[in-house]
N, C-alpha and C positions, 0 to 999 in steps of 0.2 A: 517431654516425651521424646519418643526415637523411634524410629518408622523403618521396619526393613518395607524394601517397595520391590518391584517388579514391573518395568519397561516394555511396551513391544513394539515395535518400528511401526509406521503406519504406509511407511514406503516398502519394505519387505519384515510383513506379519510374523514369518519363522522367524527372527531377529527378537530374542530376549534379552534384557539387562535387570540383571538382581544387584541393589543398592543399599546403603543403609546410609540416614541424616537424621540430624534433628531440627532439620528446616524443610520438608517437603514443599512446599510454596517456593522457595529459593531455588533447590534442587532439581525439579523440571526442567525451568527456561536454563539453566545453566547447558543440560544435557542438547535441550536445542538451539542451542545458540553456537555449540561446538566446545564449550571448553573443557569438554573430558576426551580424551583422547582414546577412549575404551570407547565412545557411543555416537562418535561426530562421524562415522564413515555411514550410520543407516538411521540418520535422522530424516525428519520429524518422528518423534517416541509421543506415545500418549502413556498415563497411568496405567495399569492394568489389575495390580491388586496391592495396597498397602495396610501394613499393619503394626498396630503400634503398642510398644512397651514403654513402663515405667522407670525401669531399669537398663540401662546402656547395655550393661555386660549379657541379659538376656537377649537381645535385640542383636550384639557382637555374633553369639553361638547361633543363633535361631539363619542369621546371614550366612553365616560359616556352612551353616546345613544346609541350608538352597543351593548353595555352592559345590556342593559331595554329591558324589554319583547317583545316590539314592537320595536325596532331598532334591535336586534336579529333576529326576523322575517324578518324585513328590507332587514339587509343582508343576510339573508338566500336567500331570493328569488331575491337580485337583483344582488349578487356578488356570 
């Protein structure tokens, strides 16, 4: 499986990170512990919403779209 996910700082709430793995359980403590360098300035992150495909390459685009003006919007307002 492949999990696009959705991060939100627990020290500053507005603070999102949209991710994609095929280790969720690996991929959190990574994000708090500092080794992405995208997420280590507003840690502690908690999950906030993940979702998971069968397929890598659906899971690639569906990330790609959270990441676009209007999939950002997306999940703003629906997650």
């Amino acid at each position: 499986m492949w999990y696009v996910y959705i991060l939100r700082s627990i020290a500053h709430p507005a603070q999102r990170y949209i991710g994609l793995t095929d280790d969720i359980d690996r991929r959190l403590p990574e994000h708090n512990s500092g080794q992405s360098p995208h997420t280590s300035k507003f840690r502690p992150w908690k999950l906030d919403v993940i979702i998971g495909f069968a397929e890598k390459s659906k899971a690639v685009a569906f990330e790609r779209y959270l990441k676009s003006g209007s999939g950002f919007a997306f999940s703003k307002k629906h997650f």
